[in-house]
Steps between C-alpha positions, in 0.01 A plus 500: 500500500236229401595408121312279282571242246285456154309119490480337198719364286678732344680637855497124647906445493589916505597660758747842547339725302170333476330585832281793498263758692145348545363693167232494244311711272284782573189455334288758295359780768722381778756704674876349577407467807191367532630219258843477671260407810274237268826305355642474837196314620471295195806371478573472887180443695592727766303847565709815450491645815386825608839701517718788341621441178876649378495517132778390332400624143570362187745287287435365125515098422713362227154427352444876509248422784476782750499379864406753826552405791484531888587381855317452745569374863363179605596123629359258251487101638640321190349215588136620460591603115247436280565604172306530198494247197503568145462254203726381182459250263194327746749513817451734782788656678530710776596880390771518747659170626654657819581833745807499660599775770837619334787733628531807273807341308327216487215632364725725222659144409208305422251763392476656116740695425251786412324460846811559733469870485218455735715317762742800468219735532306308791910524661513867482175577594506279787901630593337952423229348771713409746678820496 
């Protein structure tokens, strides 16, 4: 599972618990999806590729923040990640610092705690199409 980590700051020394889903916000007039596809290029530089998409559904931030998700199948080369910048205080920073490929544990460990349903989910769904 490629996982992210935040830039900036505030997420410079975290990290179980910190890491996250590439996300953003879906702007006014734009579907999850199309926006899930936006943020993704934003803040990795990489094209989503045209694929099938298993939705993982829903789970609700600490911050009351609503994230949907999905998976997709692809092979990203980390080293050609570009990601996007943002700016505090009159210093840019890069919206996500790294992507690592993670093992599902892995990725439970370091992620947000609200996020991991979606590695459960992604398990199962990926386990039901096996069978």
């Amino acid at each position: 599972m490629l996982i992210a980590h935040p830039g900036g700051p505030w997420f410079e020394k975290r990290d179980a618990g910190s890491w996250s889903l590439v996300k953003g916000i879906v702007k006014d007039g734009e579907g999850d999806r199309d926006a899930a596809i936006r943020e993704f290029e934003e803040e990795t530089g990489w094209p989503v590729p045209e694929t099938d998409w298993i939705s993982l559904g829903e789970t609700m931030l600490k911050s009351r923040k609503v994230v949907v998700a999905w998976a997709i199948e692809s092979d990203f080369d980390l080293t050609t990640f570009n990601p996007g910048t943002f700016t505090l205080y009159g210093r840019e920073y890069p919206e996500i610092d790294r992507v690592v490929w993670m093992s599902p544990d892995t990725a439970r460990e370091k992620l947000n705690p609200a996020q991991t349903v979606f590695v459960d989910r992604l398990v199962a769904e990926l386990v039901d199409s096996e069978n």
